[in-house]
PyMOL Python script that loads the backbone (N, CA, C, O; Angstrom):
from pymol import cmd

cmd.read_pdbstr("""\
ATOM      1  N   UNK A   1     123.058 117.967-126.049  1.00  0.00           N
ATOM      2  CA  UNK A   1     123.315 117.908-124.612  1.00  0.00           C
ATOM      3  C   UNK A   1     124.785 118.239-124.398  1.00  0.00           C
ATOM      4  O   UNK A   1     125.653 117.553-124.936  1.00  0.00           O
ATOM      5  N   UNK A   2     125.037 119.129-123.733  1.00  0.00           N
ATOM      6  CA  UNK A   2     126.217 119.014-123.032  1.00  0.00           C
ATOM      7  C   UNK A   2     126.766 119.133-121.730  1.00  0.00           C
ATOM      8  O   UNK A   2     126.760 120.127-121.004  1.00  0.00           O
ATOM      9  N   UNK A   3     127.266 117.953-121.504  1.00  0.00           N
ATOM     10  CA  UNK A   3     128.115 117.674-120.234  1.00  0.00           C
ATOM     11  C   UNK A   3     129.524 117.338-119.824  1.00  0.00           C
ATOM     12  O   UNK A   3     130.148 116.277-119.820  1.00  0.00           O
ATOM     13  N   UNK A   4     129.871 118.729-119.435  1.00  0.00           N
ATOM     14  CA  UNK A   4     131.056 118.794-119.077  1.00  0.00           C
ATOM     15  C   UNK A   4     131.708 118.492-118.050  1.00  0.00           C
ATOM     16  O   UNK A   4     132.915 118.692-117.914  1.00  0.00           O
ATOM     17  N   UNK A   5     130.742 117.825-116.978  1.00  0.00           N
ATOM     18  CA  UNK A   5     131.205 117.091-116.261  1.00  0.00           C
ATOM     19  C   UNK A   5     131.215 115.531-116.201  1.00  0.00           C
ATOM     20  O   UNK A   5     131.391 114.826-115.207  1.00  0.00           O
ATOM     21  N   UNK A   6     130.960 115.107-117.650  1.00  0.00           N
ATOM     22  CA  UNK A   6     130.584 113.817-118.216  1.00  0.00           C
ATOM     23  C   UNK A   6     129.996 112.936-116.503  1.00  0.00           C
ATOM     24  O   UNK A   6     130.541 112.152-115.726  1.00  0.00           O
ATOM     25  N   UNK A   7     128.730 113.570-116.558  1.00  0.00           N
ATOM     26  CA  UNK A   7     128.175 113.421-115.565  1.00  0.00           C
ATOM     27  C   UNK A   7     126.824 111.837-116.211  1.00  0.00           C
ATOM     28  O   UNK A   7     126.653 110.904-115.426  1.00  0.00           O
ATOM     29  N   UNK A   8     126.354 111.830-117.082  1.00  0.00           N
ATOM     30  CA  UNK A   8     125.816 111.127-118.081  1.00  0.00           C
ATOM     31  C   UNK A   8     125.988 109.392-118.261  1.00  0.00           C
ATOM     32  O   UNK A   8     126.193 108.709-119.265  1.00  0.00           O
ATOM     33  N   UNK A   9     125.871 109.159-117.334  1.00  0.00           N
ATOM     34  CA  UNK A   9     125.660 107.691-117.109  1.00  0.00           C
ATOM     35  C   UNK A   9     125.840 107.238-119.106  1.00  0.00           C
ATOM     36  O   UNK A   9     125.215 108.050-119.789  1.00  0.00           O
ATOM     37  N   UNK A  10     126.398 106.391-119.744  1.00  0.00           N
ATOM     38  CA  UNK A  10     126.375 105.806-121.258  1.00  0.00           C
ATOM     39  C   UNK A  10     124.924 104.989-121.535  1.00  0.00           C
ATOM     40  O   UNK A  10     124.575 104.026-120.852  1.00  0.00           O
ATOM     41  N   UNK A  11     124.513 105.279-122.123  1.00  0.00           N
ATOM     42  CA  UNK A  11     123.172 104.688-122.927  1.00  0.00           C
ATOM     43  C   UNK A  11     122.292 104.730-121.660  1.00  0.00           C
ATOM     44  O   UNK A  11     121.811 103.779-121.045  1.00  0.00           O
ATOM     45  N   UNK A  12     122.207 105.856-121.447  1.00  0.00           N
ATOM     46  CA  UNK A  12     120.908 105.590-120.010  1.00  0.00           C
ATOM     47  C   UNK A  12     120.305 107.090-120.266  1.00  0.00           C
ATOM     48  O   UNK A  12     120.267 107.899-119.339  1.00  0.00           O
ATOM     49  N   UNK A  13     119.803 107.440-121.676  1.00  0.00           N
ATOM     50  CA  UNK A  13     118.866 108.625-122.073  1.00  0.00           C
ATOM     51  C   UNK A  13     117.929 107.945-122.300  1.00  0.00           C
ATOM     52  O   UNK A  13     118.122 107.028-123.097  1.00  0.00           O
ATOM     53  N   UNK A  14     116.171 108.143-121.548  1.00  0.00           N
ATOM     54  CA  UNK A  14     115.367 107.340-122.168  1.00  0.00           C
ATOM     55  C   UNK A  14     114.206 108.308-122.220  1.00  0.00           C
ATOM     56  O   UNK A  14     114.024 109.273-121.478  1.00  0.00           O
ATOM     57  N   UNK A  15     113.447 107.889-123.226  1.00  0.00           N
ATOM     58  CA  UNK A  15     111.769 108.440-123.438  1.00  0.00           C
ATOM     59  C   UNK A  15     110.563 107.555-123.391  1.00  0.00           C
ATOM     60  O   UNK A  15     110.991 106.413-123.224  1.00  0.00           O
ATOM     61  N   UNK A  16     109.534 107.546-123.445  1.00  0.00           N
ATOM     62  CA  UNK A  16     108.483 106.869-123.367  1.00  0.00           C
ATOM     63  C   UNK A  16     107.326 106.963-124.758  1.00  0.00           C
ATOM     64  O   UNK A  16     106.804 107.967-125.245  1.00  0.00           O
ATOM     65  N   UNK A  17     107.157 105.274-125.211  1.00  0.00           N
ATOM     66  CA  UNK A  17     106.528 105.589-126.048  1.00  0.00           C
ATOM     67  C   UNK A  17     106.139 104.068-125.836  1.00  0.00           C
ATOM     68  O   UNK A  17     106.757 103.148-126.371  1.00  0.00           O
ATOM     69  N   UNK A  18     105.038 103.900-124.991  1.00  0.00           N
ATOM     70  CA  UNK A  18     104.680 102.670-124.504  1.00  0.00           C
ATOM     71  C   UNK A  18     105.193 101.897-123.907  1.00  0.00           C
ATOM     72  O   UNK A  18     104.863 100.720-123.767  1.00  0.00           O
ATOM     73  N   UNK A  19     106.072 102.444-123.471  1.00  0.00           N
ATOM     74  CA  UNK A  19     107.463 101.956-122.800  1.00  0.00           C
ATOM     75  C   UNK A  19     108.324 102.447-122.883  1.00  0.00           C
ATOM     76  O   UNK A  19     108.442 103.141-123.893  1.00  0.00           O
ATOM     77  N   UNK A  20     109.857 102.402-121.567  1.00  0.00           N
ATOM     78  CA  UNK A  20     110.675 103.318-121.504  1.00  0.00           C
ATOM     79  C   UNK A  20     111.824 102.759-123.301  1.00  0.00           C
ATOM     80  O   UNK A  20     112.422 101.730-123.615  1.00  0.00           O
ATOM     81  N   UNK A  21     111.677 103.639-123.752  1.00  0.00           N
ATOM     82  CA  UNK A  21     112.797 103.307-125.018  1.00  0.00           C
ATOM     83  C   UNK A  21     114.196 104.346-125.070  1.00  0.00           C
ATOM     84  O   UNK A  21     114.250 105.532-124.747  1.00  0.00           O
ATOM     85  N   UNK A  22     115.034 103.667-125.469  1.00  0.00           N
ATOM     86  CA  UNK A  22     116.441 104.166-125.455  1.00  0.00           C
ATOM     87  C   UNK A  22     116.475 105.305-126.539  1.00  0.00           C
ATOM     88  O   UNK A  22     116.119 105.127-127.704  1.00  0.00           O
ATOM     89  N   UNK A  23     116.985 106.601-125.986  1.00  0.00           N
ATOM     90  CA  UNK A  23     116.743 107.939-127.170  1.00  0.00           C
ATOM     91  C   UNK A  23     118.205 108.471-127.381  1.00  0.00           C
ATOM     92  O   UNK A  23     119.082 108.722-126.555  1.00  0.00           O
ATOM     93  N   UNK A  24     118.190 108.554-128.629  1.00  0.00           N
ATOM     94  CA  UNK A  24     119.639 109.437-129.401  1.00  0.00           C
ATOM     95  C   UNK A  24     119.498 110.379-129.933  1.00  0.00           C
ATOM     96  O   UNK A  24     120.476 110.490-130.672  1.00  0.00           O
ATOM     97  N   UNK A  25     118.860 111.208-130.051  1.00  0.00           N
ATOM     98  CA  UNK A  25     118.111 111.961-130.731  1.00  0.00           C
ATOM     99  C   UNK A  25     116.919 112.918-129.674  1.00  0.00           C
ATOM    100  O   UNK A  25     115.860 112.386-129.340  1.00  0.00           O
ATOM    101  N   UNK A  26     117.190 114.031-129.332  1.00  0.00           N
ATOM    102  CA  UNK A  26     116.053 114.366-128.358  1.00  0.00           C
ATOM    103  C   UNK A  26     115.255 115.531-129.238  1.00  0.00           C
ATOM    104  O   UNK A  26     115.908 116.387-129.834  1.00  0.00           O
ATOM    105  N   UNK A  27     113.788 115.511-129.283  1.00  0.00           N
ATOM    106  CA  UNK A  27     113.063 116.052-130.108  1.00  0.00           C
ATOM    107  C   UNK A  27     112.342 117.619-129.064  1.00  0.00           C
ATOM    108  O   UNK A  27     112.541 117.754-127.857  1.00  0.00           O
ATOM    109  N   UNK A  28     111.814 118.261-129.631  1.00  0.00           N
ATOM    110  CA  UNK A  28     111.356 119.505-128.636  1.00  0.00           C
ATOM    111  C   UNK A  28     109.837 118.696-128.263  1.00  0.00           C
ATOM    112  O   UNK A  28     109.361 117.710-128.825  1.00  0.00           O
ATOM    113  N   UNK A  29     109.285 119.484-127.125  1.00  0.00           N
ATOM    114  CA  UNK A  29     107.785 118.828-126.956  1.00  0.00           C
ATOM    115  C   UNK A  29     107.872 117.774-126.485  1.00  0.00           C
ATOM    116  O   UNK A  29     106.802 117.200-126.689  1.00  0.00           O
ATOM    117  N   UNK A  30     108.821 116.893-125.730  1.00  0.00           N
ATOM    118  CA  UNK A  30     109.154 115.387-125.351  1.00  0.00           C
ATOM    119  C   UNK A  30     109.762 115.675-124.146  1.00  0.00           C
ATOM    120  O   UNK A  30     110.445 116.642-123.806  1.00  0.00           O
ATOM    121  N   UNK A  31     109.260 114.271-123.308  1.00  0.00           N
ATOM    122  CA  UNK A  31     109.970 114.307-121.547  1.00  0.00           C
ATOM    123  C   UNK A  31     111.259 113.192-121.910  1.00  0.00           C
ATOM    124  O   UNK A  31     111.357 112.442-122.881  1.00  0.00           O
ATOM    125  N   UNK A  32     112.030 113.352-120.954  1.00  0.00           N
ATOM    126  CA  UNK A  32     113.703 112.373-121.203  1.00  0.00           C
ATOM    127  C   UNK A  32     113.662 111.884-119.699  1.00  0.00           C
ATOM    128  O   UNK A  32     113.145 112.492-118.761  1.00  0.00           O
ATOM    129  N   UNK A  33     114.244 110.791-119.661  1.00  0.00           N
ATOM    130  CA  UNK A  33     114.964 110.721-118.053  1.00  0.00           C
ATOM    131  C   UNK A  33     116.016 110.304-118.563  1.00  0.00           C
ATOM    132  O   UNK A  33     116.100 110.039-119.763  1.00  0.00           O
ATOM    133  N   UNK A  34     117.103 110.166-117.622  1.00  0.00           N
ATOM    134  CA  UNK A  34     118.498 109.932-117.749  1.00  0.00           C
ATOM    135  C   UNK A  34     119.148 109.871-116.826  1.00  0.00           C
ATOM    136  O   UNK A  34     118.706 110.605-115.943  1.00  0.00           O
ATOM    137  N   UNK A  35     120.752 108.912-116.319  1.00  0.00           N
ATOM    138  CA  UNK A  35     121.086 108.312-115.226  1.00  0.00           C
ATOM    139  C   UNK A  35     122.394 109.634-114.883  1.00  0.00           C
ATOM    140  O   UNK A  35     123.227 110.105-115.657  1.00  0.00           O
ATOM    141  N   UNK A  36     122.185 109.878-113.721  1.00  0.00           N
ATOM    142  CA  UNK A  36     123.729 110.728-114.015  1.00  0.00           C
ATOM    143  C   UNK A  36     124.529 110.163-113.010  1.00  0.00           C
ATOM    144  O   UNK A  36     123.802 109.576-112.210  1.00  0.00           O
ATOM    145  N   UNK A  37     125.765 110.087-112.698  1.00  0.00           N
ATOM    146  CA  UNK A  37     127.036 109.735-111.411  1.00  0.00           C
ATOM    147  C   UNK A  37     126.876 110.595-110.714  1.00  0.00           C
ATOM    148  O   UNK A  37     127.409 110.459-109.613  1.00  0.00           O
ATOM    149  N   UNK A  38     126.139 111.813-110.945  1.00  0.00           N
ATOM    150  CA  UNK A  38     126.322 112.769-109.541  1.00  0.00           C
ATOM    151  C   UNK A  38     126.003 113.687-109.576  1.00  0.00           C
ATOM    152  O   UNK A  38     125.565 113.976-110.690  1.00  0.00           O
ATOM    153  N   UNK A  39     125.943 114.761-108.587  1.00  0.00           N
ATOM    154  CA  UNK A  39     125.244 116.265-108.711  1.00  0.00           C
ATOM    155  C   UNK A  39     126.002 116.730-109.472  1.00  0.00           C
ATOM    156  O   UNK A  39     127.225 116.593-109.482  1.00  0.00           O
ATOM    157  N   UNK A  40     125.050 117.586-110.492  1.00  0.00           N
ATOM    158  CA  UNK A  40     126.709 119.152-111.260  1.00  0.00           C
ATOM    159  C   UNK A  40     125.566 119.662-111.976  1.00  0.00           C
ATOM    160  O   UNK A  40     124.471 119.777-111.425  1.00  0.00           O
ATOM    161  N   UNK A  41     125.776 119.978-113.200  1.00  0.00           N
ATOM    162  CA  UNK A  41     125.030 120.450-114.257  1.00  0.00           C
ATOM    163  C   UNK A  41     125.105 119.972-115.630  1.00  0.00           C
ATOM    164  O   UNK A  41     126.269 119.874-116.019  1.00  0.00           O
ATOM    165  N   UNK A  42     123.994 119.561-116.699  1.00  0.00           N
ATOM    166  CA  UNK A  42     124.138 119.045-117.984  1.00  0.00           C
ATOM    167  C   UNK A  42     122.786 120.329-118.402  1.00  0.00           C
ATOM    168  O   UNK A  42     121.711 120.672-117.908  1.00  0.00           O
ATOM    169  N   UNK A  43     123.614 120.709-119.570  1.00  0.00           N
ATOM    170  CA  UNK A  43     123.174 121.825-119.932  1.00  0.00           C
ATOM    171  C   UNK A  43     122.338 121.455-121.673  1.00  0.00           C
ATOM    172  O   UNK A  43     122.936 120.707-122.447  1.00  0.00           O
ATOM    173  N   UNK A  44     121.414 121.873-121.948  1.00  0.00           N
ATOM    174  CA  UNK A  44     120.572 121.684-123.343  1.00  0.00           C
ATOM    175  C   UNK A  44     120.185 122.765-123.889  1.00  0.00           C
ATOM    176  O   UNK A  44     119.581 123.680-123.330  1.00  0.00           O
ATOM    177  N   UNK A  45     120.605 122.686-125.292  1.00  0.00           N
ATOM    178  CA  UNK A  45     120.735 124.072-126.396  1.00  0.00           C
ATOM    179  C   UNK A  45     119.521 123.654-127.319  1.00  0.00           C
ATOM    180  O   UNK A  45     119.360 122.437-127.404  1.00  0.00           O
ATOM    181  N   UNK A  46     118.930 124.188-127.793  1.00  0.00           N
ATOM    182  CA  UNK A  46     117.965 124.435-128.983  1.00  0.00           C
ATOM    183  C   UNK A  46     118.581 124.522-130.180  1.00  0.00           C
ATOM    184  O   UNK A  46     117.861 124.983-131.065  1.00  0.00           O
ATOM    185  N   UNK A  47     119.757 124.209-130.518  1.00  0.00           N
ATOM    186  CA  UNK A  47     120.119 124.368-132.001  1.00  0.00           C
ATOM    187  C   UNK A  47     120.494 123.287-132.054  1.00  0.00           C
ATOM    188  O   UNK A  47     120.939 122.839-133.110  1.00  0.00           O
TER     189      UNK A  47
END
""", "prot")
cmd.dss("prot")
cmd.show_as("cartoon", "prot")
cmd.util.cbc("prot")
cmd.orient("prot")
């Protein structure tokens, strides 16, 4: 992930796996939610 407008709320990336669980690690094929401070852009690379 990158955000250069450190837009990214801290420990507020989450996924679901019977419940919302805290993610560090984001896998392909998977939904995320996440908290941000505000409109801009957070951008995600495949490598």
């Amino acid at each position: 992930i990158y955000d250069p407008q450190e837009l990214i709320v801290p420990r507020t990336v989450y996924g679901f796996d019977e419940s919302y669980v805290q993610i560090f690690t984001l896998a392909p094929g998977k939904g995320y939610w996440l908290r941000s401070s505000g409109n801009g852009e957070i951008f995600l690379s495949g490598n």
